[in-house]
C-alpha positions, -999 to +999 in steps of 0.1 A: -547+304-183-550+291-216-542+300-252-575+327-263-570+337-226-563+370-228-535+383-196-522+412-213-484+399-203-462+403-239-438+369-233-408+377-253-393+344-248-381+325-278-413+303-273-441+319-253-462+285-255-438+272-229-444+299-201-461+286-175-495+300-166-480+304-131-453+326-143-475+343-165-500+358-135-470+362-110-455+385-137-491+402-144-497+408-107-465+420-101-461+447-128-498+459-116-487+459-073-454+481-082-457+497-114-422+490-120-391+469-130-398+432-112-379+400-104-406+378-089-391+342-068-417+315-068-409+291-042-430+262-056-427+229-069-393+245-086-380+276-077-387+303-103-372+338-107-384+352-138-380+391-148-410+413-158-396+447-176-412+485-163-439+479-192-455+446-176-433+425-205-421+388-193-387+384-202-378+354-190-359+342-160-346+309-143-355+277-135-341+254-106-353+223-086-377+236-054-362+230-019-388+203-012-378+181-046-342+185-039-344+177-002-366+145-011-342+139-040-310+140-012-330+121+011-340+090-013-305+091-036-284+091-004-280+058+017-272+077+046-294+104+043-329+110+057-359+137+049-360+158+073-384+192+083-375+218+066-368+250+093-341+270+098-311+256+118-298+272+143-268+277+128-253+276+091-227+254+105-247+222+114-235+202+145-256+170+132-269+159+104-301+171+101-286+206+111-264+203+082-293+191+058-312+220+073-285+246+066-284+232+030-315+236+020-321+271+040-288+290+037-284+272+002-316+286-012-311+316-002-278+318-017-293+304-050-320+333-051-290+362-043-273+343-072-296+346-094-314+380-085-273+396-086-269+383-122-299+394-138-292+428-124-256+426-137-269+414-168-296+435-178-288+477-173-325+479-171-324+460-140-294+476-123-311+505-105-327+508-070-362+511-087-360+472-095-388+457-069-377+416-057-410+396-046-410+368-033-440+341-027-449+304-028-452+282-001-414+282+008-411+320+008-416+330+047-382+302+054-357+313+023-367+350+027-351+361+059-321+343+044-323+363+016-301+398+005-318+405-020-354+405-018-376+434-011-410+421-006-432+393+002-464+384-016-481+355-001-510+356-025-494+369-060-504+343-079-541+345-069-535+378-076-525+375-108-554+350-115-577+375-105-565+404-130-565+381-157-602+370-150-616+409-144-596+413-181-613+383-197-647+391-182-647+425-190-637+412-225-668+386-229-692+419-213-681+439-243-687+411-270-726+411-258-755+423-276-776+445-257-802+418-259-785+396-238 
């Protein structure tokens, strides 16, 4: 996704050639699985929430580290701390170490996301009613998920998704531009 690709996504951000292509065809996918007021989470790399209105429009969101940078990021800037595998403890209130770095990163991220996902719907009256649809996907969405309060859904494959609608758009697009010679 690329500028001259067509996605059909209106970014009214203050600078729509710094919306990430990723965010872009969650967004798109999104408004086309629920037809309605979205806050998608991307577990990636970093860990987006961004808001898509009722009419498909990105309006922004949030950006914060992903759980695997800021676990490798405790793990190297901490003497005493190592990397450790990233499951759900059996408690939030680690009996070790690697419990506690477990519980961090798990209950922490899920708290994040609740954060988050409870102050855009404070924020925005659009997004204060129970039609408002929280997806989550990315790699990291089947750990932080069950965590979550706030989340509604999972979608594995969203951004695929996405990536698909905005080809079928663009190739219907190039069919129309034909001659009916070619």
């Amino acid at each position: 996704v690329e500028p001259g690709v067509r996605t059909g996504v209106p970014l009214l951000v203050d600078n729509p050639k710094e919306v990430g292509a990723d965010r872009i065809v969650n967004s798109l996918a999104a408004h086309h699985l629920y037809d309605a007021p979205c806050i998608v989470v991307d577990f990636g790399t970093s860990t987006c929430v961004d808001v898509v209105s009722a009419k498909g429009e990105f309006l922004g969101g949030a950006i914060a580290p992903g759980l695997e940078i800021s676990s490798d990021a405790l793990a190297s800037q901490s003497a005493a701390l190592r990397k450790v595998e990233l499951v759900r403890p059996r408690s939030v209130v680690g009996k070790n170490t690697v419990e506690c770095m477990q519980s961090g990163a798990v209950f922490g991220f899920a708290g994040l996301v609740d954060g988050l996902v409870r102050r855009v719907r404070k924020e925005l009256p659009a997004f204060s009613g129970s039609d408002v649809v929280v997806i989550a996907t990315g790699d990291r969405a089947p750990l932080i998920m069950p965590e979550t309060e706030t989340v509604d859904e999972h979608e594995p494959d969203l951004t695929l998704e996405g990536l698909r609608l905005v080809y079928e758009r663009n190739q219907a697009r190039r069919g129309a531009r034909r001659s009916p010679l070619e």
